[in-house]
C-alpha positions, 0 to 999 in steps of 0.5 A, a space after each residue: 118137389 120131390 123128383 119121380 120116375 116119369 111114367 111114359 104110358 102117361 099123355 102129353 097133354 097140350 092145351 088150346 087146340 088153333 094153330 099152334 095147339 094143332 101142331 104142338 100135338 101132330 108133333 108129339 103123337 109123332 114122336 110115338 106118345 099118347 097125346 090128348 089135345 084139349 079145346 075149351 070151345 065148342 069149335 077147333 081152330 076157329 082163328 084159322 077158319 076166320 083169318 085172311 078173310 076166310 082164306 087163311 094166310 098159312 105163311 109169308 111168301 119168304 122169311 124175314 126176321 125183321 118182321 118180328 117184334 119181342 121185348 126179349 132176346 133177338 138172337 133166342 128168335 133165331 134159334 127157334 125159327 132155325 128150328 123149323 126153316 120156312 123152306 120146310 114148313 112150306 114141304 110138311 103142308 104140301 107134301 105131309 098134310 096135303 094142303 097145296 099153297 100157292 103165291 098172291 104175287 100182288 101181296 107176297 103171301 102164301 094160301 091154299 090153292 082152294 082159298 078155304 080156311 077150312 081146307 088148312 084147318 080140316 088138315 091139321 085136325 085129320 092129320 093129328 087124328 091119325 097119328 092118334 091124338 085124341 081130340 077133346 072139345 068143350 073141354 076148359 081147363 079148371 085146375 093146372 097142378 104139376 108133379 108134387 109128393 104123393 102125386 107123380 103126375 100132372 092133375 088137369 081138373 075141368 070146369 064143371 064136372 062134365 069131364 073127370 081130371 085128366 093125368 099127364 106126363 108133360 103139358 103144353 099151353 097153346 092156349 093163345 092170347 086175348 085177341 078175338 076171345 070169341 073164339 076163344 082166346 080170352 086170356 086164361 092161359 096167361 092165368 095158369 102161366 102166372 099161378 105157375 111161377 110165370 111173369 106177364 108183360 103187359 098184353 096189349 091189342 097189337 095189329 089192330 085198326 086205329 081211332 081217330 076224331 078227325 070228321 073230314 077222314 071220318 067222312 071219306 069211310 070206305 077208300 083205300 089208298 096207298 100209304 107210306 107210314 112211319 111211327 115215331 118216339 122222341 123224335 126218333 123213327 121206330 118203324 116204317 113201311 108201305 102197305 094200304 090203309 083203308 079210312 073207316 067210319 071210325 079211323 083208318 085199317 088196312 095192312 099198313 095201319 095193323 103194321 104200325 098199331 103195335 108201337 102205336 098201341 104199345 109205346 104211344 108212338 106217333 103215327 105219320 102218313 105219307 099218302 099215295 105210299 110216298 114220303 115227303 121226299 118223294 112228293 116233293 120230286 113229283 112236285 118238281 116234275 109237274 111244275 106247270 100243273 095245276 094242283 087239283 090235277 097233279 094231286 088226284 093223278 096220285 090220290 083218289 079225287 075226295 081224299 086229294 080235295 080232303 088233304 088239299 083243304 087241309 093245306 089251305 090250298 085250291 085246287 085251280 092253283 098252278 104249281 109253278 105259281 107257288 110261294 115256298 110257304 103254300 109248297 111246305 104246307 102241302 107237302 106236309 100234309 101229302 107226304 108227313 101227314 100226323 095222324 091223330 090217334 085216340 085210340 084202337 078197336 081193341 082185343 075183339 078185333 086185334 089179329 094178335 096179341 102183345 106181350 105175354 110169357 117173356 121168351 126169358 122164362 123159358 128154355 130157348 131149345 126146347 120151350 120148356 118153363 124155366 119156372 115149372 119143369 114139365 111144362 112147355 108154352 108155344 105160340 101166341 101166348 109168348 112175347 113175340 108179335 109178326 107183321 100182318 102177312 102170315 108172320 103170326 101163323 109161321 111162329 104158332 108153326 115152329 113154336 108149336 113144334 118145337 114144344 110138341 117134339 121136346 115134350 114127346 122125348 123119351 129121356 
């Protein structure tokens, strides 16, 4: 590829405008260059509009780096969310966009104090048309062709001919993943990635809801409860937590079954339940405490009264039983189902439901300072279509914040 001097005058494009694409392009008009922000759907930023139930989880109440999964480099995870602390990405929505955030103190995350999608998404679009960004809608990227001989600049052809190509100086793909593709997302970003030069891991459905066949929890759709969960592989503990699960009409959802999906999903981990959020160890302190009760009192203190009598069936125990009565045999079946309860997982709801998705663009191919392709000069990738996955709780939104960024402001420079 022959180099040529860079034509200034030419835009920024980037591609995909959710959350990270909104960003991308409010920090490249920033920096003072022409950017054009391009939407293959009808709609901006419809993932932000249905997140949090409608109310969007703009961030997690505090960093935690845990919290995030690559097959990649930790130490490059680092780096980019040194880049932009939360701290500050907190002070830009409140103060730059306006947006006020407050704290659900019951699950440690941050909202708009409207509780409207809308109000974060509305910000972001006005906040990139006044810095000067044109805004393109049903404007799906065809053709991707970067600087060549007899051609200086990037060539973006449009599907159809309802738009005619577009020149650009630098391009970033903000295009996303595969989760929800009726917004959108539907895989073609990592399409061009890969006529670029790029690799893809394997994507996957990642925090996403669990199948299973068992008809006495399938019978018990609608209750929520606490739970302690843990994944394991080889006989090894990859992940574990306490959040609440939700039993549905097909498996089991909720903060704590999305948090474990994706070694589920992606390593074919065993997923174990400890309900009422307690461990076998913890049951079995409670037990030791209540030993004059009678079983069917002790569990249902603890547990909503179907699932105690579900799980109390399933150990083969009644519960007119008295604690201080039972053979060691009957308290290791019950604790066993009470507190390392293996759930029969065969399989998940998939990519129409998934909050995100795995795999992607490794972070090894590209520049961990700036987002730039190592493949492609010119080209920089940010936010869900890279491999890195966070938590349920606004992790996946503070990545699509700083990656955005970052890729904006280092394809904006004037050098």
């Amino acid at each position: 590829m022959v180099s040529e001097p860079r034509a200034l005058d030419r835009p920024v494009v980037v591609i995909g405008a959710g959350a990270a694409g909104l960003v991308a392009a409010a920090s490249a008009a920033a920096q003072g260059r022409p950017t054009i922000l391009l939407e293959g759907s009808a709609k901006i930023g419809t993932k932000i509009l249905i997140s949090g139930g409608g109310r969007c989880n703009v961030l997690p109440g505090e960093f935690d780096e845990s919290a995030f999964f690559t097959q990649g480099s930790r130490n490059v995870l680092r780096r980019l969310f040194r880049t932009w602390p939360h701290a500050e990405i907190r002070r830009w929505f409140e103060d730059e966009l306006g947006v006020a955030l407050k704290l659900e103190e019951e699950s440690g995350k941050l909202f708009p104090r409207s509780d409207k999608a809308r109000t974060v998404r509305d910000a972001l679009v006005e906040h990139c048309r006044s810095l000067g960004v044109q805004i393109e809608t049903s404007w799906r990227v065809a053709g991707l062709r970067p600087p060549q001989e007899g051609q200086p600049a990037w060539l973006i052809e449009a599907e159809g001919e309802a738009h005619p190509p577009l020149q650009a100086d630098r391009v970033i793909l903000a295009t996303g993943g595969q989760s929800v593709p009726k917004t959108g997302s539907d895989g073609h970003g990592y399409k061009m990635a890969r006529d670029l030069g790029h690799t893809t891991l394997p994507v996957y459905p990642a925090l996403v809801p669990l199948k299973h066949a068992e008809a006495d929890l399938l019978a018990l759709s609608g209750v929520t409860v606490p739970v302690h969960w843990s994944t394991w592989k080889d006989g090894k503990r990859l992940e574990q937590g306490v959040r609440s699960a939700l039993l549905t009409h097909q498996g089991m959802s909720g903060p704590a079954i999305l948090d474990a999906s994706h070694s589920v999903v992606r390593d074919g981990a065993e997923l174990r339940l400890g309900w009422g959020g307690h461990d076998r160890e913890a049951w079995s302190a409670l037990l030791r405490d209540t030993a004059a009760r009678t079983l069917g009192s002790f569990v249902q203190e603890h547990l909503p009264r179907r699932l105690a009598q579900t799980l109390l069936a399933r150990a083969q125990l009644h519960e007119d039983q008295v604690l201080a009565q039972f053979t060691r045999e009957a308290r290791d079946r019950l604790l066993s189902v009470l507190g390392d309860f293996p759930l029969p997982v065969t399989g998940n709801r998939g990519f129409a439901v998934a909050e995100v998705t795995g795999g992607g663009i490794p972070l090894a191919e590209v520049q961990p300072s700036t987002l730039e392709s190592r493949k492609q000069p010119g080209l920089f990738l940010c936010g869900e279509i890279l491999d890195c996955i966070g938590r349920i709780g606004g992790h996946n939104f503070l990545w699509a914040w700083v990656t955005g960024r970052l890729a904006g402001t280092q394809a904006a420079r004037q050098d």
